[in-house]
BAFI-3210 file (N, C-alpha, C; in Angstrom, 3 decimals, decimal comma, padded with zeros to 6 digits):
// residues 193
n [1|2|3|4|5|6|7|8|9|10|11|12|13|14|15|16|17|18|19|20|21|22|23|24|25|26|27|28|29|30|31|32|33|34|35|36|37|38|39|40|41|42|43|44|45|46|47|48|49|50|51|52|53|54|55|56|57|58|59|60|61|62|63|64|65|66|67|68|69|70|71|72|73|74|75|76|77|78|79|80|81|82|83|84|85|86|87|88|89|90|91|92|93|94|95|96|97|98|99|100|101|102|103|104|105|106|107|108|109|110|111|112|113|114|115|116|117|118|119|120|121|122|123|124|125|126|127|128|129|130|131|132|133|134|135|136|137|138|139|140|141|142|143|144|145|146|147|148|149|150|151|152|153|154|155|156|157|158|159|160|161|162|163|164|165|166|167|168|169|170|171|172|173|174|175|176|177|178|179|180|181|182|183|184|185|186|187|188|189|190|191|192|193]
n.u [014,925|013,841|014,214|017,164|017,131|015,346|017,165|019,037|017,940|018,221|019,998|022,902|023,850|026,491|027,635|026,941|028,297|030,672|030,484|030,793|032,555|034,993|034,133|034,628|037,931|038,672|037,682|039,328|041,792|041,691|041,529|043,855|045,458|044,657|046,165|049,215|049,030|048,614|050,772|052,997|052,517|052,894|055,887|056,755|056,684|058,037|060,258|060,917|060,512|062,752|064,965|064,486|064,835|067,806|069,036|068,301|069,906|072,087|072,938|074,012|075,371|077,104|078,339|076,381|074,523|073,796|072,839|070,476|069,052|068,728|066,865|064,842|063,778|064,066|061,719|059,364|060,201|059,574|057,419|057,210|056,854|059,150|062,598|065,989|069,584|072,402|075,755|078,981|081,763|085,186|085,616|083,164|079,724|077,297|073,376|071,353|068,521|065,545|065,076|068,040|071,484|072,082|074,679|075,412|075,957|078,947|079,139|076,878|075,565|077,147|076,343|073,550|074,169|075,713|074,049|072,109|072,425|072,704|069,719|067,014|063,601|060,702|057,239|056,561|055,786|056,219|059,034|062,553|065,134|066,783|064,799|064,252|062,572|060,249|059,986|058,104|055,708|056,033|055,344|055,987|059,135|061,906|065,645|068,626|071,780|074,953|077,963|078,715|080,312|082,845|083,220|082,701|083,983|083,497|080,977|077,233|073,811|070,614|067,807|064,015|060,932|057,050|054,194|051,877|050,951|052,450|052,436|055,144|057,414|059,642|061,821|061,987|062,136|063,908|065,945|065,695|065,939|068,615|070,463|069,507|071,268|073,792|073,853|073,886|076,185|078,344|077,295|078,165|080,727|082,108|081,844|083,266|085,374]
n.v [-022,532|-021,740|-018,594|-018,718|-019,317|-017,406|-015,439|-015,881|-015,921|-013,569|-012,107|-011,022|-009,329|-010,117|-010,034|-007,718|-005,760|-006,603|-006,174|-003,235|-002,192|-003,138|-002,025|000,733|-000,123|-000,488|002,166|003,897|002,507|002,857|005,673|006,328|005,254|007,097|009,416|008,635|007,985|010,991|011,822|010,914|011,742|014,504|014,167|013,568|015,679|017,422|016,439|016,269|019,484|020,496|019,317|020,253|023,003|022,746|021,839|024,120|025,954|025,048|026,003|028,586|031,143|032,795|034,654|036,326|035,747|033,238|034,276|035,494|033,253|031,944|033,812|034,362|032,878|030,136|030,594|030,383|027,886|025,914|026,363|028,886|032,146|033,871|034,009|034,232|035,196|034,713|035,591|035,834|037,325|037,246|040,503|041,653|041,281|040,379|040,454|038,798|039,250|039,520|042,184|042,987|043,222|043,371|045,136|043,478|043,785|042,296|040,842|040,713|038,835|036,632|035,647|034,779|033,192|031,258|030,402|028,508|025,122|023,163|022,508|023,966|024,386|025,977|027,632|030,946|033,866|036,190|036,856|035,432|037,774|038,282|038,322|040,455|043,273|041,447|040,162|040,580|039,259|036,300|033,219|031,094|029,117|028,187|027,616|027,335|026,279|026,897|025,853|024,613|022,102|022,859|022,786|025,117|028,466|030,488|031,510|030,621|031,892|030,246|031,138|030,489|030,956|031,216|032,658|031,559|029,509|026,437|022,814|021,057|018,785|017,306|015,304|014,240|016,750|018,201|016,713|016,887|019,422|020,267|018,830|020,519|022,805|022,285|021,962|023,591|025,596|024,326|025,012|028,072|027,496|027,127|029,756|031,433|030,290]
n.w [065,574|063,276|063,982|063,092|060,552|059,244|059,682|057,796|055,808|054,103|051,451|050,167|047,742|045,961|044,090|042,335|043,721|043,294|040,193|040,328|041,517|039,720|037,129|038,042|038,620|035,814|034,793|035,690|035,204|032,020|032,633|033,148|031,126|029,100|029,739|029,832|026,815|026,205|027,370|025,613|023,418|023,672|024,860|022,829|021,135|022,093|022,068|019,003|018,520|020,277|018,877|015,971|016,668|017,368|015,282|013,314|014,673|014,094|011,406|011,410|010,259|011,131|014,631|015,529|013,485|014,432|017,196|016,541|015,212|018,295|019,576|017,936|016,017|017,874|019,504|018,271|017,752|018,980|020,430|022,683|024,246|024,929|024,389|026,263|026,074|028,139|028,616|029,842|029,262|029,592|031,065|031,023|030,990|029,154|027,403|025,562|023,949|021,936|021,446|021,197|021,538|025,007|027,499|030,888|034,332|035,264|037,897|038,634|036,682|036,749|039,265|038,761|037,624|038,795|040,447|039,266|038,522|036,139|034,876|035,761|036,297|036,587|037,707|037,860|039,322|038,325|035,384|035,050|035,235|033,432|031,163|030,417|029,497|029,397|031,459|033,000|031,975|031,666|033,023|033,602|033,173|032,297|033,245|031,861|032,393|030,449|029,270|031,482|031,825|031,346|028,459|027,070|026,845|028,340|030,983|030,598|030,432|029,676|029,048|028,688|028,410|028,826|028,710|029,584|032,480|033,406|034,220|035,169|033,656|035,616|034,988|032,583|030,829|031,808|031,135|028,047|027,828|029,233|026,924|024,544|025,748|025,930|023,128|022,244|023,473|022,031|019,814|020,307|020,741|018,373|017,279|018,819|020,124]
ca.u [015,499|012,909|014,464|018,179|016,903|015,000|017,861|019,954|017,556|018,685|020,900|023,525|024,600|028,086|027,808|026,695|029,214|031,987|030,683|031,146|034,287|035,451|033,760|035,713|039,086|038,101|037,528|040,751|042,652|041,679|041,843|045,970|046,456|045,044|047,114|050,256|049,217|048,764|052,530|053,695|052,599|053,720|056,941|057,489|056,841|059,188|061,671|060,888|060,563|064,124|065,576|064,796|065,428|069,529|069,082|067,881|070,765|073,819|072,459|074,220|076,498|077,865|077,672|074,743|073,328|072,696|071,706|069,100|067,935|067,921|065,954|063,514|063,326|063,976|060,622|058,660|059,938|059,675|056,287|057,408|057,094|060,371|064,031|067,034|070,858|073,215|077,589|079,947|083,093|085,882|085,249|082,042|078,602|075,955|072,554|070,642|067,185|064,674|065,450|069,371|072,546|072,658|075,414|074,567|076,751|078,970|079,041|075,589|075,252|078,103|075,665|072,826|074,609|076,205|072,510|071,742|073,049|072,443|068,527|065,997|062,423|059,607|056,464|056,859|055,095|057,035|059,798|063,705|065,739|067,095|064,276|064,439|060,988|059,262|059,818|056,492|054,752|056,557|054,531|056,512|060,438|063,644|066,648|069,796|073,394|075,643|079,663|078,565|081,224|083,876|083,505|082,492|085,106|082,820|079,687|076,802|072,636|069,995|066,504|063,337|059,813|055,865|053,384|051,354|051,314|052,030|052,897|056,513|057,787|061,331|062,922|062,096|062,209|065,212|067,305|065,949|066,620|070,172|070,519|069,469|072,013|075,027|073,927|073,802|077,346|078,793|077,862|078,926|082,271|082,545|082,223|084,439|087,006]
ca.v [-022,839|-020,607|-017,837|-018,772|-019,826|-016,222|-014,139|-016,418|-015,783|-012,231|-012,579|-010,111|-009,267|-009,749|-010,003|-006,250|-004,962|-007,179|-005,483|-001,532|-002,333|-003,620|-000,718|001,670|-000,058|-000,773|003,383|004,119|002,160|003,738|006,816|006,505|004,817|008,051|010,351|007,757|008,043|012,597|012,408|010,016|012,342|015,633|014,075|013,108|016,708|018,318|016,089|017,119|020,608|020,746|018,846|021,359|024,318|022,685|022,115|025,678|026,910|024,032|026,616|029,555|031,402|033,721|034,251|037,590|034,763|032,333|035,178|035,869|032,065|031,684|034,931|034,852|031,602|029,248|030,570|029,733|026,460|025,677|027,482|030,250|033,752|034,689|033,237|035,140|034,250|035,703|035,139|036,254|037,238|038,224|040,932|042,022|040,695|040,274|039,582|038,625|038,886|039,972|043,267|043,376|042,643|044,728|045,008|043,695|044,058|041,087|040,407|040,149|037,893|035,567|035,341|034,454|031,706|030,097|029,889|027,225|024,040|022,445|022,973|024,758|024,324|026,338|028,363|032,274|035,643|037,310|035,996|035,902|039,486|038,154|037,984|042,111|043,860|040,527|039,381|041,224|038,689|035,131|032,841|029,276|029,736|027,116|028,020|026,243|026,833|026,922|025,791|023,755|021,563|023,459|023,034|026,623|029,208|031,375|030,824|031,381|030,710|030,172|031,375|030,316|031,564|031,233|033,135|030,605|028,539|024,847|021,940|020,811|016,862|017,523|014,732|014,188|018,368|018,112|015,706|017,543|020,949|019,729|018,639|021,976|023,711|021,520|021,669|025,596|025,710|023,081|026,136|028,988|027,564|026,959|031,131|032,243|029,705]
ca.w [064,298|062,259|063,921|062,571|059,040|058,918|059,574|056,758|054,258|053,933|050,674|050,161|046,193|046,367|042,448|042,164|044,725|042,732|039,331|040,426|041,962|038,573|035,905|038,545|038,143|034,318|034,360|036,180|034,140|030,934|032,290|033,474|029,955|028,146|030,511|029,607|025,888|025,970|027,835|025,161|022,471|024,182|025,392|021,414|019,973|022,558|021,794|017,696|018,817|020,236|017,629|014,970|017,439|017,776|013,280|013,041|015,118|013,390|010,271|011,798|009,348|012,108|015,867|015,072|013,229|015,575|018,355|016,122|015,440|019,654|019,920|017,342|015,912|018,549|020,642|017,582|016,915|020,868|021,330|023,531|024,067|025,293|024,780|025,916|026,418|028,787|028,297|030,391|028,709|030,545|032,166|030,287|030,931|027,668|027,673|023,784|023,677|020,781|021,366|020,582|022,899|026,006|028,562|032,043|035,271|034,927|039,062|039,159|035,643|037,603|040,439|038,352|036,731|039,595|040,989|038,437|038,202|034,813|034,260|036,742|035,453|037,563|037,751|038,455|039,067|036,894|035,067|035,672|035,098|031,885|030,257|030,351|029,320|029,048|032,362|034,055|031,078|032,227|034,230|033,492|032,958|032,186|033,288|031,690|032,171|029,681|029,690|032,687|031,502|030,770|026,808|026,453|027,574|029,595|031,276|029,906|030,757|028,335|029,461|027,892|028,652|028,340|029,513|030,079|033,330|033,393|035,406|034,280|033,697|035,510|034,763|031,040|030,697|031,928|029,720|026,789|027,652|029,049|025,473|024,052|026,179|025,276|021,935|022,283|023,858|021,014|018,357|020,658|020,548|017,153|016,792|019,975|020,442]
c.u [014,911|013,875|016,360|018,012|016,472|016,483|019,565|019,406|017,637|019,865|021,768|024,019|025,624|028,624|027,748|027,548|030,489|031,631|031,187|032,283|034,844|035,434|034,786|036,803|039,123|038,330|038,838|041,614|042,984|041,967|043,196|046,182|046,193|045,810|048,561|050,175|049,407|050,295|052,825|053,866|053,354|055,203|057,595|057,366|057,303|060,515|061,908|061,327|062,560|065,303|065,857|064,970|067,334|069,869|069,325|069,444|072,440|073,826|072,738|075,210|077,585|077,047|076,545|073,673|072,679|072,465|070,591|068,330|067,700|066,840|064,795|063,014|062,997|062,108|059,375|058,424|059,496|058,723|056,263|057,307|058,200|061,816|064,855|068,503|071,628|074,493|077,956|081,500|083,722|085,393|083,609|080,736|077,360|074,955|071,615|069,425|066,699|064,442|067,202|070,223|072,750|073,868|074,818|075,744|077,094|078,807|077,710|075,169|076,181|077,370|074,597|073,123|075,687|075,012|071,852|072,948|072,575|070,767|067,042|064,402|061,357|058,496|056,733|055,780|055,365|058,458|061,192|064,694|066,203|066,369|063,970|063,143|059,981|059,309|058,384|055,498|054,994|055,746|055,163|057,991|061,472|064,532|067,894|071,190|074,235|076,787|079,567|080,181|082,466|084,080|083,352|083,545|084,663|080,915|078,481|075,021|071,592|067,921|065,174|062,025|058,520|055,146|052,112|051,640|051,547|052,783|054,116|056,819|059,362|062,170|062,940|062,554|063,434|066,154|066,770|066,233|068,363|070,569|070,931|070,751|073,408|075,223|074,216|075,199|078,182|078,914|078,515|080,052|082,876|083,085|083,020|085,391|087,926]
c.v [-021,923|-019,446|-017,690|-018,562|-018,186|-015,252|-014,838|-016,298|-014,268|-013,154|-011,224|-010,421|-009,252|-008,966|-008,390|-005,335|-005,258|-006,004|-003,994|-001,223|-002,749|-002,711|-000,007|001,911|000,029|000,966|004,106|003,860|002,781|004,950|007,093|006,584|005,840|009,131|009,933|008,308|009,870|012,582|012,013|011,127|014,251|015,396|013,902|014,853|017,650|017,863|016,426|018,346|021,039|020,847|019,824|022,812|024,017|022,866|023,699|026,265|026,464|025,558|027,948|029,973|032,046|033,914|035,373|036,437|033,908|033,002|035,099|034,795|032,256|032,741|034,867|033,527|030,367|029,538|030,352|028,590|025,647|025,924|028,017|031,507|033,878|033,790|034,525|034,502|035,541|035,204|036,401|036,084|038,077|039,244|041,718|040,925|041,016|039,688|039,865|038,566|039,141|041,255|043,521|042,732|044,441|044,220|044,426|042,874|042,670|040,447|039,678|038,701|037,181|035,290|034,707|033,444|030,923|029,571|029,053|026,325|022,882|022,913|023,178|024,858|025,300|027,535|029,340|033,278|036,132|036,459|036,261|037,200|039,145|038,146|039,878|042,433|043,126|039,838|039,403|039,765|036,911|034,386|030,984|029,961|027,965|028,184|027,244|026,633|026,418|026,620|025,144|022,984|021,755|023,185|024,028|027,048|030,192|030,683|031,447|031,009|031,232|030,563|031,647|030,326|031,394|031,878|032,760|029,656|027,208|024,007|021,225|019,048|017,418|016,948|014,603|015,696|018,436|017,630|016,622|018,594|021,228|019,699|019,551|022,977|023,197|021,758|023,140|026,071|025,288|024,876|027,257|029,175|027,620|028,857|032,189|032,139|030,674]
c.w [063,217|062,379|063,179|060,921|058,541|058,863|058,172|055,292|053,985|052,755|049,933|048,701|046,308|044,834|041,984|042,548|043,916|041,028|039,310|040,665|040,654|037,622|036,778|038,240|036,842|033,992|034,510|035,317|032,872|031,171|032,631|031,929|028,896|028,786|030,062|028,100|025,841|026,395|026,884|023,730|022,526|024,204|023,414|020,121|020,953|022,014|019,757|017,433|018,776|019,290|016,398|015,466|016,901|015,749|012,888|013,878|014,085|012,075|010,188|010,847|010,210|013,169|015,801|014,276|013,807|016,696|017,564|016,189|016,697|020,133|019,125|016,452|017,047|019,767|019,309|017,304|018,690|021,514|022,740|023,273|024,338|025,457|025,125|026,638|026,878|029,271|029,287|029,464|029,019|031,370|032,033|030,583|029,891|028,062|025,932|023,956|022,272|020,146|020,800|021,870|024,099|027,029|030,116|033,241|035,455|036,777|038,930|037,580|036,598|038,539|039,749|037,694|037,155|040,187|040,447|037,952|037,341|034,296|035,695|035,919|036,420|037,224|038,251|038,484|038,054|036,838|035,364|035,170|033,617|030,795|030,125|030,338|029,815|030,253|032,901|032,887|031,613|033,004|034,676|032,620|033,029|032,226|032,881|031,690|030,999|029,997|031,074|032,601|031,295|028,982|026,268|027,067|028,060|029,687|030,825|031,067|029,766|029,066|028,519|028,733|028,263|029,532|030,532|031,353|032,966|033,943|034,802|034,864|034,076|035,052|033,363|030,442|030,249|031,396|028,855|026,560|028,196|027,773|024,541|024,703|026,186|023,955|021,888|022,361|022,760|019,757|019,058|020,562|019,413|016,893|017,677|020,260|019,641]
res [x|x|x|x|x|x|x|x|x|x|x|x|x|x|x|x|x|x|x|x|x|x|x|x|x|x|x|x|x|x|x|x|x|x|x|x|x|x|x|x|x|x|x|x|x|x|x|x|x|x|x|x|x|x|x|x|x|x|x|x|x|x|x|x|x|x|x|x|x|x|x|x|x|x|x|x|x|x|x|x|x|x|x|x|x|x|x|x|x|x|x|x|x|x|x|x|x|x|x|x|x|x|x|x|x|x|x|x|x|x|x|x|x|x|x|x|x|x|x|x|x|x|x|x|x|x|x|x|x|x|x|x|x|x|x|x|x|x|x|x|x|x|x|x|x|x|x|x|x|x|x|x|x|x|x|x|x|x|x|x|x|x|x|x|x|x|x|x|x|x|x|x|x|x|x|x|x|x|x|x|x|x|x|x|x|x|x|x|x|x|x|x|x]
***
């Protein structure tokens, strides 16, 4: 009986084992809910961002005017290095950057903008051909089509750029740069129809 009673008086902390397990989740917790709160505040000054990108463009007097906002404003208000937009019309292929409008072989622009279907978000080497000079600089790229819908009367795609890497929210991204590229199409037509 001694020898039972001895090996019962061993007394195991459960209490100690129950507290660490607790601070842990306790640490966890907090740290999701400031990860939850940084998206909450990011996700609310993209959706700002945009907003006065589509303002800044409604503000277009003519279609040279709003190339210029998407080229040289919109990557300011958007913090980007590099926007550029590329229309197909008739039989002519355009591409707008920061530099001016160049021509560019409409087959291959038609290939490049059946290859996206509504908004393409991803990390790159180097960035996609539209972005001309500035591609070799690209390291994080959106791709958005344009006239998806048929509300434009040629197709277009909208390519926006940072040099910077970074890990992309697709699905939120995505609705708002959808958005942006509806909203983009919406003035195009106003100055082509």
């Amino acid at each position: 009986m001694r020898r039972s009673l001895a090996g019962m008086a061993r007394v195991i902390k459960f209490e100690d084992h129950a507290l660490a397990r607790l601070r842990a989740r306790c640490a966890a917790a907090e740290e999701a809910n400031q990860d939850l709160i940084a998206f909450a505040r990011g996700h609310s000054g993209a959706v700002s961002s945009i907003h006065a990108a589509v303002l800044a463009g409604l503000e277009a007097d003519d279609l040279d005017h709003l190339f210029h906002i998407v080229t040289q404003e919109w990557p300011l208000l958007l913090g980007l290095d590099a926007v550029a937009l590329a229309l197909s019309v008739g039989e002519r292929g355009f591409r707008v950057d920061s530099s001016g409008v160049q021509l560019v072989e409409p087959l291959l622009l038609s290939r490049l903008i059946d290859e996206v279907d509504g908004v393409v978000l991803r990390s790159a080497e180097r960035g996609h051909p539209l972005f001309g000079p500035a591609c070799d600089l690209i390291r994080a790229e959106a791709l958005i089509r344009i006239g998806l819908d048929d509300s434009l009367p040629l197709p277009g795609l909208l390519v926006l750029g940072q040099r910077q890497e970074q890990s992309l929210d697709t699905r939120h991204g995505s609705e708002l740069l959808m958005f942006l590229g509806h909203s983009l199409a919406a003035m195009l037509k106003r100055w082509i129809s």
